[in-house]
N, C-alpha and C positions, 0 to 999 in steps of 0.2 A: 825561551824563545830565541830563536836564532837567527840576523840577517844572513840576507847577499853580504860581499866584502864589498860589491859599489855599491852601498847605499851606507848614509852617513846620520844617519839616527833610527830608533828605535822606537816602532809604536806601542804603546804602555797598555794592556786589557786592563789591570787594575784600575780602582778608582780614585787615583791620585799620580800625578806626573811633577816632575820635580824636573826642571828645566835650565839647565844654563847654556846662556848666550855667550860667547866672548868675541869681541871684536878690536881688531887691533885699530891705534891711530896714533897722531904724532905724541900723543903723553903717553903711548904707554899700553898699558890694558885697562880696559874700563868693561864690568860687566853689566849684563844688560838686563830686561825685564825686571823679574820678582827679585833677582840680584842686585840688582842697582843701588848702591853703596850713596847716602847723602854725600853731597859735592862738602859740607862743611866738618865732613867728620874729617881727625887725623889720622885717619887709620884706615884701612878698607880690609872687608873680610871677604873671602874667595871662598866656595864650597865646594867641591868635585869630588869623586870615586875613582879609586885607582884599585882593578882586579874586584876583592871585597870586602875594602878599608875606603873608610869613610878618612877624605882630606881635610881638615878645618884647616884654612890659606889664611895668615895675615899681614897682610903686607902695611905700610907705613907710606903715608899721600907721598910723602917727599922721595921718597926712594922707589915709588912705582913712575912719576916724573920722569929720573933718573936713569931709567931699567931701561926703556929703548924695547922691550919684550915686545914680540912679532906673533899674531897668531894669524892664521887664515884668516883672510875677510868672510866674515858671514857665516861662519861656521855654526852649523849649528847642532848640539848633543843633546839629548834624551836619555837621561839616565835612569835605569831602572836597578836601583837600590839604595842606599841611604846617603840623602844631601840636607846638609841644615844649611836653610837662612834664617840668621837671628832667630835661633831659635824652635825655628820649626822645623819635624822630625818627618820625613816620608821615606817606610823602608818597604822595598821590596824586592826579591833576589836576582839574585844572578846579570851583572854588569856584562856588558855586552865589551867582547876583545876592545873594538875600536874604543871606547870610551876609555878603557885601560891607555891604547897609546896613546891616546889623545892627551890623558891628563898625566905621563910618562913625561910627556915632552913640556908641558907647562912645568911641572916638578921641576925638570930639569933646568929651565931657561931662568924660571925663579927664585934657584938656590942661594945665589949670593944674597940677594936679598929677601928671605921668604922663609919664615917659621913654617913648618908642617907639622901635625900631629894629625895621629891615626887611630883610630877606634876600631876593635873589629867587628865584623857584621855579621857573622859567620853564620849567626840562624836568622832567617828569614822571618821578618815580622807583616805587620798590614794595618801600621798606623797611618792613619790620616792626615793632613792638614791642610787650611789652605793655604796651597801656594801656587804660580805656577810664571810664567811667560808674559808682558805687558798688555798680550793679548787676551788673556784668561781674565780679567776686567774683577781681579781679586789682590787685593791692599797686600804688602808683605808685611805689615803690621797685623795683620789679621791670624794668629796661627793657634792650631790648639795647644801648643805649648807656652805653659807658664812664662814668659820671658822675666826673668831674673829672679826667679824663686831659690831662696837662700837654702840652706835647711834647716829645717824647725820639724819638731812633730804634733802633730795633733791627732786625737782619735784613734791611735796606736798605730796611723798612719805615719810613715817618715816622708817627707819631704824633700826632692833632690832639685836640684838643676841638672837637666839631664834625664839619664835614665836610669837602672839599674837591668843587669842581664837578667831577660828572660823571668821578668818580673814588670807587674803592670803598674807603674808611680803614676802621681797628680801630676797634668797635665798635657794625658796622654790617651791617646783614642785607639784603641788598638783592636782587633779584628779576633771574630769569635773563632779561626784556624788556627791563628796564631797563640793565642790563650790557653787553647784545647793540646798544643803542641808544648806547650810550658807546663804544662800539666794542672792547669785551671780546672772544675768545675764549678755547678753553680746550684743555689739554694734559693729561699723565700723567707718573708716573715708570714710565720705560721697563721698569723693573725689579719694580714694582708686581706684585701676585697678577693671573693674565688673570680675567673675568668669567665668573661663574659663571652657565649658560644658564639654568639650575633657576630660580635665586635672583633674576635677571634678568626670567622672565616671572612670579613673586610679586611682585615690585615692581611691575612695569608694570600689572596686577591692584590690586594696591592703591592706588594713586598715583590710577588712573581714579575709586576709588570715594570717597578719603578726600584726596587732593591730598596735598600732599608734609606731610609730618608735621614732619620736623625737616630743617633747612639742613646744605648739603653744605661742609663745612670746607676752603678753599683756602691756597696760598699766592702769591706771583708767581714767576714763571719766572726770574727776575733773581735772587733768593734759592737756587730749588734751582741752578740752574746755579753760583754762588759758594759753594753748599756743595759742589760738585764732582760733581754727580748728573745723570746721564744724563735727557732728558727728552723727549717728543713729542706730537705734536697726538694726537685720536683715531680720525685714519684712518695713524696710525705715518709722520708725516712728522716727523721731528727736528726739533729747536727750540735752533738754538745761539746764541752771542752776537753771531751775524753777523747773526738773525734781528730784522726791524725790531718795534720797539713790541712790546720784552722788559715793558713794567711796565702794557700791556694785555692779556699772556697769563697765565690764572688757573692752576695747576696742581692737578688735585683730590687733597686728600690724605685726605681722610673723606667717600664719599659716591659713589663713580665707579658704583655699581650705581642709585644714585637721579638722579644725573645722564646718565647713559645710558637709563634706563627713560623719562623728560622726552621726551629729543632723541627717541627712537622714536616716543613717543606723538605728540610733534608733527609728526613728520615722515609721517606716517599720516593727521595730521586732513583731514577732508572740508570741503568749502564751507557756511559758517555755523559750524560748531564752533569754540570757545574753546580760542583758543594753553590748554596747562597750563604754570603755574608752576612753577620749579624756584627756592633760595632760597639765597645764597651769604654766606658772612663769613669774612673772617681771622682769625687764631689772636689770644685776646686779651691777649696777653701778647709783647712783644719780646725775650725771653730766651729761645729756645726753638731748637732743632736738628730738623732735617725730616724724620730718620729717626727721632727722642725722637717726634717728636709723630705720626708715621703708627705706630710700634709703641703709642703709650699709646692712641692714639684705638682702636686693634681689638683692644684685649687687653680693654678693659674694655666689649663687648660680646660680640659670635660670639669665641669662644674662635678661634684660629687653629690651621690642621692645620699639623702638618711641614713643608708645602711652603711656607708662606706665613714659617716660621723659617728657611727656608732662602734666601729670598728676601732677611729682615733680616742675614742674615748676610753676606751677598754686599753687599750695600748698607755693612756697616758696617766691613770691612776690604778692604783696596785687593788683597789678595794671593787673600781670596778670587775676589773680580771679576774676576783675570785667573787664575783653576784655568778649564780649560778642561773639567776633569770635571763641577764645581759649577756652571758654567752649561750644562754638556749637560744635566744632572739637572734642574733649574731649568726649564729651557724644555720638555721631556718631560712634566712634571708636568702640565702642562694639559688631557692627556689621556693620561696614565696612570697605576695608580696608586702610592702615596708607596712604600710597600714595593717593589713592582716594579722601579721604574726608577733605583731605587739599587740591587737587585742584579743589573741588567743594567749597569750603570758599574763598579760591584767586585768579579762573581763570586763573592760571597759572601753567605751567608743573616744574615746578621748586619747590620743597617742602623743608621746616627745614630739616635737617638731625640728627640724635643722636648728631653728637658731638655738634653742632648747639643748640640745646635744652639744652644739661648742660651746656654749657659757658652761655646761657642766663641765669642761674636759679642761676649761681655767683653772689659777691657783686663790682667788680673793673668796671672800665669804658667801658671796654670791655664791658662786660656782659649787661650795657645799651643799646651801639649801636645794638649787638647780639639782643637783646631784641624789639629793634622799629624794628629794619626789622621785625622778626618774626610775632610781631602784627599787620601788617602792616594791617588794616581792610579797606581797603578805596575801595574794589570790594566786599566786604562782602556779602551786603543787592542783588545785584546782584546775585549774585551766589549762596547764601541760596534761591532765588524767583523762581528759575531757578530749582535747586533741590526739593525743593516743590513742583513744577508745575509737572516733571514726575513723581515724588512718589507717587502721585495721579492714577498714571497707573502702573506704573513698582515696581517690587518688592527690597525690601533697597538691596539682596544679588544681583543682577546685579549692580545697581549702586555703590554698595561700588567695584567694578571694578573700574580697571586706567585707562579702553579703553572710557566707559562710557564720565567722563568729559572729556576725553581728545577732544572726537568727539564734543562735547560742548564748547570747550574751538579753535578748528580750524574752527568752522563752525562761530563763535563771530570775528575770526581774517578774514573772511573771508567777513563781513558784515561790514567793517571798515569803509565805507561811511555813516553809521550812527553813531550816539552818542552811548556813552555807555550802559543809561539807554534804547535807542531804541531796540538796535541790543539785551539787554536781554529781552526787552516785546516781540519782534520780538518770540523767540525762546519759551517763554510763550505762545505764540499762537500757536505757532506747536504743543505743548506738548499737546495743549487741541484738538486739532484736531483727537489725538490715542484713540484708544480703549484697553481693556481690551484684546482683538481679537490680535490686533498688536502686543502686548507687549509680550502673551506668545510665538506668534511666534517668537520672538526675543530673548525673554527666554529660549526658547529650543534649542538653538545655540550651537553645541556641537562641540569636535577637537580640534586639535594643532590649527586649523584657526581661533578658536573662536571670539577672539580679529578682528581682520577685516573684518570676514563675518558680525560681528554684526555692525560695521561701514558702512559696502556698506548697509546693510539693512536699519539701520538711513537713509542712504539718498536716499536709494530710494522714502520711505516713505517722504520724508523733501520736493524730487521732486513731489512728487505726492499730496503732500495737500497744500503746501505752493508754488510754481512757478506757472507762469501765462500761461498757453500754446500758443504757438506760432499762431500769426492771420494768416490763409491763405493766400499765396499771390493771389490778382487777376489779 
């Protein structure tokens, strides 16, 4: 963007503006707004841009007294590319001339007494934070940067003060151009709840009208893989440790419906229309475990259903991950529902419940016992043969009904004088009996009545291809 030469700041399209004020008086320089240095510290810190180096200014209270420094009254600059206050990091490119001489001439007047260092900027980022002008009614204690983060590592994360080039560190919010420009992509835990289409085109709706409201919470791929967690791109190509530039692949673990709803919308835009933003950061803390932080990050918004406990459960022990009932159930759920397709795996009306699912996913003795019930696969192979056999005719959205197994599961208690595996080939033979013909009539089953008209329908059907018609008497 480029002004007039008469005008003396710069309007920001971005969504972050980073503002210094400076106003001359008889002590000195004193900056203003979200700059405003405590009156009781020894030291004052000054932040400006010169060309596309980032100024870090620190002058000393006694010797800014001293300085006599003169700047324009009421000057006021809008700088559009990267200024820290304490800490906080808002970059975006290309400094406008006049802000170059402007802050030429502070350089200049300040040398006797004024440390400068320079950082360069050279590639343009689209981190966040708040900051802004006394007016912007936003604290300069408030910023998404870590303020005083040492380094340490945690989770094969490092840890800086600061940043690193063209690399995304804790405590930092950085922009999904900017990312994609570093050469970022982004993955899933394979395990993860699938995307809700409902809740999918609400975001996409809202995203167009209000941009992305809050950053979507990742980790690296190099992390969840080391925490032993299955993981993939988001067209389901795997991502293993064979795969190159594990510590450019972002894994979302808070946010896959606002990060999807992004990539749609941009993948849609027309010629002239503006990429949308999406807004990413790491977890701010290196202590943390990847199934701890994707359970605490969704429990303390959308309440999670059944299915999505049933997901954490599979994720947090090794024995559930390999019940081959628990992930038939699991993967079903995407489109059927929670009731339903646990009593199409156990044959029984009786299903886990919520609180059922997280005591199992504990470590104390409980959580064992909790745990064998749950798994209990010993009707499994039944009841998955049985489901097969009508999905062959009937569509997954009727079966994932509760009425479905249920007629399945009374007309089995109803055949008790056979064996178990009988009385299910029994009901495999009916299944193969329907047509295509049968099933939409039963499909189009509409009403409060729906649930038992579609039951007397099963049996009429049950009596008509499977019972033996009565011999006439002679």
């Amino acid at each position: 963007m480029k002004l007039d030469n008469n005008e003396t700041s710069m309007t920001v399209t971005e969504q972050a503006i980073a503002q210094v004020v400076l106003e001359s008086g008889d002590n000195g320089i004193k900056p203003q707004g979200s700059a405003t240095p405590d009156s009781n510290d020894s030291a004052k810190n000054i932040t400006t841009v010169e060309g596309g180096n980032l100024l870090q200014v620190s002058v000393s209270a006694s010797k800014m007294e001293q300085s006599g420094l003169e700047v324009n009254k009421e000057e006021s600059v809008q700088v559009i590319d990267t200024a820290s206050f304490s800490g906080v990091e808002v970059e975006f490119p290309n400094a406008d001339k006049e802000v170059e001489q402007t802050t030429e001439m502070m350089k200049n007047d300040l040398e006797p007494n004024v440390n400068v260092e320079k950082e360069p900027t050279s590639v343009p980022t689209g981190q966040l934070t708040n900051c802004g002008s006394s007016d912007d009614g936003i604290n300069q204690s408030e910023t998404s940067e870590v303020n005083g983060l040492g380094e340490e590592k945690g989770n094969g994360v490092k840890k800086n003060r600061g940043k690193e080039k063209n690399r995304l560190t804790i405590g930092q919010i950085v922009a999904l151009s900017v990312l994609m420009s570093w050469g970022y992509s982004f993955g899933k835990l394979k395990i993860n709840r699938a995307l809700n289409t409902k809740a999918l085109k609400k975001k996409i709706k809202s995203i167009k009208l209000y941009g992305m409201v809050s950053p979507c919470l990742v980790t690296t791929a190099q992390v969840c893989l080391d925490a032993g967690l299955e993981i993939v791109s988001f067209d389901g190509i795997p991502i293993t440790k064979d795969t190159p530039n594990l510590d450019k692949i972002l894994i979302i673990i808070d946010g896959a419906h606002r990060h999807v709803a992004t990539m749609e919308i941009n993948s849609a835009l027309k010629k002239g229309e503006v990429m949308q933003e999406s807004y990413y950061y790491l977890p701010l803390t290196g202590n943390y475990k990847v199934m701890e932080l994707l359970r605490e990050a969704n429990v303390v918004t959308k309440p999670w259903a059944g299915s999505d406990f049933l997901t954490s459960l599979i994720m947090s022990r090794e024995e559930a991950a390999e019940n081959e009932m628990l992930i038939w159930v699991q993967t079903k759920l995407e489109k059927s529902g929670d009731t339903a397709i646990w009593e199409w795996a156990t044959l029984n009306k009786s299903v886990p419940s919520k609180s059922k699912l997280i005591k199992a996913a504990g470590t104390d003795e409980k959580a064992d016992a909790v745990f064998k019930n749950i798994s209990d696969s010993s009707k499994f192979e039944r009841g998955k043969s049985i489901y097969n056999a009508f999905a062959k005719i009937f569509a997954e959205s009727i079966l994932g009904c509760k009425f479905f197994p249920e007629w399945v599961i009374d007309k089995l208690s109803k055949l008790d004088y056979m064996s178990g595996p009988e009385a299910a080939e029994h009901l495999i033979a009916f299944a193969s009996k329907l047509n295509r013909q049968d099933a939409e009539r039963i499909e189009s089953i509409k009403g409060a009545d729906k649930a038992q008209n579609v039951k007397n329908e099963l049996d009429l059907l049950y009596k008509e291809r499977m019972e033996k018609p009565e011999s006439p008497v002679m």
